[in-house]
Every structure is written in structure tokens, then in C-alpha cells.
N, C-alpha and C positions, 0 to 999 in steps of 0.2 A: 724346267718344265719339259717333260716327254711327249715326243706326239701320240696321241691316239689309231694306232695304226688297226689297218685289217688282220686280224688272227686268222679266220677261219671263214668256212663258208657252206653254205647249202644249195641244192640246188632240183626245182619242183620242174616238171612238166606235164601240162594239164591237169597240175595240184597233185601228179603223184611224187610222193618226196623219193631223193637218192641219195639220200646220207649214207655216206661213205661209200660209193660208189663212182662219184665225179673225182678224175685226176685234173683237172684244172678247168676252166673257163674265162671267154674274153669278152667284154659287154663291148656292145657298138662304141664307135666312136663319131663325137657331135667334129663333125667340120662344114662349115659352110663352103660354099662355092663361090667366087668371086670374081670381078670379073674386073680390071683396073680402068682407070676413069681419070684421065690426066687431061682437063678443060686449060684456055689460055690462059695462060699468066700463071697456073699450079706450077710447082716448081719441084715435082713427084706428083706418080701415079697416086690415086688411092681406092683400098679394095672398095667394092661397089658388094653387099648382100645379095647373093642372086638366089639363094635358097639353101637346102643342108644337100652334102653329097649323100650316096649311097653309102646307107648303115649295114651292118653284119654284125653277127655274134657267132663265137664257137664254143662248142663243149666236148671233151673229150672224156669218154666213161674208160673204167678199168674190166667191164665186162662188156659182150657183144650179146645186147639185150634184146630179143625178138621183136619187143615192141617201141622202142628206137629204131632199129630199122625200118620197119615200117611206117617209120614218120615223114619218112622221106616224101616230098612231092605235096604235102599235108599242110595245115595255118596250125597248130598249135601253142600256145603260149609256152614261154620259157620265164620264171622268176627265180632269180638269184638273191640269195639273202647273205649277204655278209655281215659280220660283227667286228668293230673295232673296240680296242680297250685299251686305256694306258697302263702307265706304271703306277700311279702312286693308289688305286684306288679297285676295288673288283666289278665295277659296271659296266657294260658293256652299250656303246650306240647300234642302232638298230638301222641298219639301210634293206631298203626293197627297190630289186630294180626287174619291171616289168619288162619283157619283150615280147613283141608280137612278130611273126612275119612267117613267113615260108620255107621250109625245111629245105635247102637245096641241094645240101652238098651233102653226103655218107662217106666218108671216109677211113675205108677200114687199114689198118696200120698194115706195115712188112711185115710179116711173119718169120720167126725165128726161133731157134730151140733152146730155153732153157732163159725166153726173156718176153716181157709182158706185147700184148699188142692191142693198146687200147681203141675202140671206136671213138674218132671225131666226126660231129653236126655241126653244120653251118646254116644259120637260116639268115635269111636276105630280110632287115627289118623294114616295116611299115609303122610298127609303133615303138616308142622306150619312154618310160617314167620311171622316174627313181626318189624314191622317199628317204628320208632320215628322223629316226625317230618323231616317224607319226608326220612330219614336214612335206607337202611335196616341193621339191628342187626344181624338176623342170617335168613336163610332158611333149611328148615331141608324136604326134597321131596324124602321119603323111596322108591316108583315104580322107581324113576329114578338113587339111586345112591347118592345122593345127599347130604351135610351138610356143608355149607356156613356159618362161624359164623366169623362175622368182616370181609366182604370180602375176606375169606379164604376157599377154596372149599378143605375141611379137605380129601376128598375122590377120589379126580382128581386122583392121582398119584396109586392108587388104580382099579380104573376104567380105564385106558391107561393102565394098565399092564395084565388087561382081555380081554385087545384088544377092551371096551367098548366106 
């Protein structure tokens, strides 16, 4: 059995598509904060859930597009659409991962002659959900409160106790 790996990818901002024009991209990464918790008699620490750290995402285009730059400083959404496929068969899984957050960082490459200098964006996330074939896997929406992984709203019981 082969794994079903990531082939390829797309990638929309404020639903405009840039097929073929993204040289790579990096979706947030989920880590939580912790904070260790070694009561008498434990015989180790153990991590205590204190919330998720700060999320990011970057994308790096092969052209330095007017209106990319100007996204700088801006909330627009970013979704990246990957497709995996294996070996023994021609269908393809469908993932969508939503990002929300603030455009922070424009990062225009060295400049050099006779070698590409792609623009990288970085925004500082507030939101990410990521579906699989139609599934959602987790929703993570910081302004609201919010972290849904496996149909499990991790923070409900947290949020009903702030009266939210």
C-alpha cells in the first residue's frame, strides 16, 4: 500500500485564484502552550493546556503582484487547496485549508541578475480550518473562542462558564 501523498496545490486570496503563480506555501502550525504542573507525590511534570501559541502562514509568489503588496497591513483570507493521490488508482483527496488573519510581513527577496526574486507574505493567523474531502478536521477561530478538532468544540465548556 502507497501513501497518498500531497501532489500539488493551489492557492486563492480573497477567492482570487494564482495557479501557477505560488512557489510554495506554509499553513500555521497548531501547538499548544503549556505550562508544567508537577503536584505532590507526581513523580514528573505534566503539560497543563494553557491555549494554542501564535499561528502564521507564509506564501511566496514567483511574481511581485501590485495587489499583493498591497495587502500588507490588510485581514484577508488566504485558502490553500492541496490534492493528494496515490499510486494504485487516479482520484485525487480534496483538502481546503482556510486562513484568516493579518497581512504582516512583505518580504521582497535579494535581487540578483539572471535569478528569480520571489515576493513572500506572512500573516499573523486569527483563524484556520482545514477540510478533507468535504470533512471538517478541526476549526481553530481565536476572536471567537473557538477550537473544534474532530467535531469537538475543545472550548464550549470554558466559554458557558464566562457566561460567553
Amino acid at each position: 500500500m502507497y501513501p497518498r501523498t500531497i501532489r500539488n496545490f493551489n492557492a486563492f486570496i480573497d477567492g482570487v485564484s494564482y495557479f501557477g503563480r505560488v512557489a510554495e506555501a506554509k499553513m500555521p502550525m497548531l501547538q499548544l502552550q503549556t505550562e508544567d504542573h508537577r503536584g505532590a507525590g507526581m513523580d514528573a511534570p505534566i503539560a497543563v493546556d494553557m491555549g494554542l501559541q501564535a499561528m502564521s502562514a507564509e506564501i511566496s509568489f514567483h511574481e511581485w503582484v501590485p495587489e499583493l503588496i498591497t495587502l500588507f497591513g490588510t485581514k484577508q483570507r488566504l485558502v490553500l487547496r492541496p490534492g493528494a493521490m496515490g499510486e494504485n488508482d487516479f482520484s485525487a483527496d480534496t483538502f481546503i485549508a482556510t486562513i484568516g488573519g493579518r497581512w504582516s510581513t512583505m518580504e521582497p527577496t535579494n535581487l540578483r541578475p539572471s535569478q528569480a526574486a520571489p515576493l513572500k507574505l506572512t500573516t499573523s493567523c486569527d483563524y484556520f480550518r482545514m477540510e478533507m474531502n468535504g470533512r471538517e478536521l478541526f476549526e481553530i477561530d481565536v476572536e471567537n473562542g473557538k477550537r473544534v478538532i474532530g467535531g469537538i468544540d475543545q472550548l464550549e465548556g470554558i466559554r458557558q462558564a464566562m457566561g460567553i
